[in-house]
C-alpha positions as CSV (number, residue, x, y, z in Angstrom):
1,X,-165.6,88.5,101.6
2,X,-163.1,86.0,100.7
3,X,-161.7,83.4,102.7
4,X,-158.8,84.4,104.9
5,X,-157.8,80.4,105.1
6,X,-153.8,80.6,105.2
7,X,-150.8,78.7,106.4
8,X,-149.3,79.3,109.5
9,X,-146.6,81.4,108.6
10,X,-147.4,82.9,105.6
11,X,-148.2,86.3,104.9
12,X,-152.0,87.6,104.8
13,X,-153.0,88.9,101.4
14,X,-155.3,91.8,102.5
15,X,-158.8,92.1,100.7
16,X,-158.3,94.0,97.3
17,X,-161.6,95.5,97.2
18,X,-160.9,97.3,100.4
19,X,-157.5,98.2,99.8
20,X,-158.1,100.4,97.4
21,X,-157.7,104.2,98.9
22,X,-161.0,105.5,98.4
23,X,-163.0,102.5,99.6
24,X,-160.8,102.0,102.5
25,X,-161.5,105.6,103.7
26,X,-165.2,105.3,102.8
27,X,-165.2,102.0,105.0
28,X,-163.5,103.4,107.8
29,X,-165.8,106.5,107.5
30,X,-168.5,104.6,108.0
31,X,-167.3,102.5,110.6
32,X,-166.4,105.5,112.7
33,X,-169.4,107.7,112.6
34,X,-171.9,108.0,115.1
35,X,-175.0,106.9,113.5
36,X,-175.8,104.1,111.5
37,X,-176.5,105.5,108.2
38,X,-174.4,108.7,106.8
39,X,-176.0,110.5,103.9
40,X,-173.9,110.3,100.1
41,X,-173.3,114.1,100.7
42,X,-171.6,114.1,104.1
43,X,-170.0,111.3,102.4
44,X,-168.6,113.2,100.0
45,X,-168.0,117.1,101.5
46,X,-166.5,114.6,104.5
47,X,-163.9,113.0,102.0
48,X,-163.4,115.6,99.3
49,X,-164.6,113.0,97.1
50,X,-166.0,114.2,93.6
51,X,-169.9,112.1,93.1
52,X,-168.7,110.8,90.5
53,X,-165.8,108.7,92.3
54,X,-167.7,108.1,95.1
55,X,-170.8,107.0,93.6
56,X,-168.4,104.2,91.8
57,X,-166.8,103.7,94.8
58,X,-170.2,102.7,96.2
59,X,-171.3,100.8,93.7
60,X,-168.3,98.5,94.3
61,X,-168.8,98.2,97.9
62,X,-172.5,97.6,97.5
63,X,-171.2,94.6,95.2
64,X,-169.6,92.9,97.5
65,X,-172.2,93.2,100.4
66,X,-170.0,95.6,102.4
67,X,-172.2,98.7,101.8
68,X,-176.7,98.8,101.9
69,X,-177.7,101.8,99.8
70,X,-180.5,103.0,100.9
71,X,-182.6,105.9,98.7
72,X,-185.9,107.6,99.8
73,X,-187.2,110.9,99.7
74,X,-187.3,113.8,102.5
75,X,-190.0,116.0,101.4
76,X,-189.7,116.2,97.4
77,X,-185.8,115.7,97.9
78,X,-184.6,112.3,96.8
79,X,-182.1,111.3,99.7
80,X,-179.5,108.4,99.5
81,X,-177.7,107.4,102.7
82,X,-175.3,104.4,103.0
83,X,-174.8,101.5,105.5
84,X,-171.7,99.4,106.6
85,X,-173.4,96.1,106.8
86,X,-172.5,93.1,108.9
87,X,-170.4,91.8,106.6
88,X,-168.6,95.0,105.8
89,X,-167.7,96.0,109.4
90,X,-166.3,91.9,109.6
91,X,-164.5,92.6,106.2
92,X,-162.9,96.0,107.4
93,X,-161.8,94.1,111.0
94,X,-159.8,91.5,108.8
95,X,-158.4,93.8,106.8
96,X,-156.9,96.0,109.5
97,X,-155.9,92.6,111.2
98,X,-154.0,91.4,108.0
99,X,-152.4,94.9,108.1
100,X,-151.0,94.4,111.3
101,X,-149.9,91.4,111.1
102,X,-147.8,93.1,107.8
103,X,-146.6,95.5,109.8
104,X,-145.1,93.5,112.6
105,X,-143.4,90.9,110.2
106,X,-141.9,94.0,108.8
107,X,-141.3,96.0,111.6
108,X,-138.8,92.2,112.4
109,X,-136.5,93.5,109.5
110,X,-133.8,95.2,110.5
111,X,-133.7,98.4,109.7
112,X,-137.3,98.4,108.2
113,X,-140.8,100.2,110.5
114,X,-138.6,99.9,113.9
115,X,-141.2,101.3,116.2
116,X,-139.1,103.4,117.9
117,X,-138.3,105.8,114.9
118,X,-139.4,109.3,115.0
């Protein structure tokens, strides 16, 4: 993760490799489910990601420590399940943090997010 060191006042720059759409929604996935591992296939039917995509999408994550790929067999089945690590599920809180704080400085605009639209 990279440092999230800024001025005051200045604007957050949120964490490219999760701001990308698929990675986001593969982060937050995982974040959300109930168990602690989710299997690459749930992953993807969940999603409607092709394997191809999401298996780069992984590999990108896993890169920056914010996935564990783990691969074992069940029975003769090879099985590969993925993990939001430690320093994913920190990663994915800053993000959403820097979002917000995006949001409010542009929901002050006039004219621009006002919370009360419909």
């Amino acid at each position: 993760m990279k440092s999230r060191t800024r001025a005051k006042d200045s604007l957050p720059d949120p964490d490219r490799i999760i701001h990308e759409r698929a990675r986001l929604r593969i982060l937050v996935y995982l974040a959300s489910s109930l168990s602690s591992t989710v299997g690459f296939t749930e992953l993807k039917d969940s999603l409607g990601m092709t394997a191809g995509n999401l298996s780069t999408q992984i590999s990108t994550l896993e890169e920056a420590g914010y996935i564990r790929v783990e691969k074992r067999f069940v029975g003769k089945k090879p099985h590969t399940s993925i993990v939001l690590t430690t320093e994913g599920k920190t990663a994915l809180e800053t993000y959403i943090a820097d979002i917000e704080i995006l949001m409010t400085a542009a929901r002050k605009q006039e004219g621009v997010l006002k919370e009360d639209q419909h």
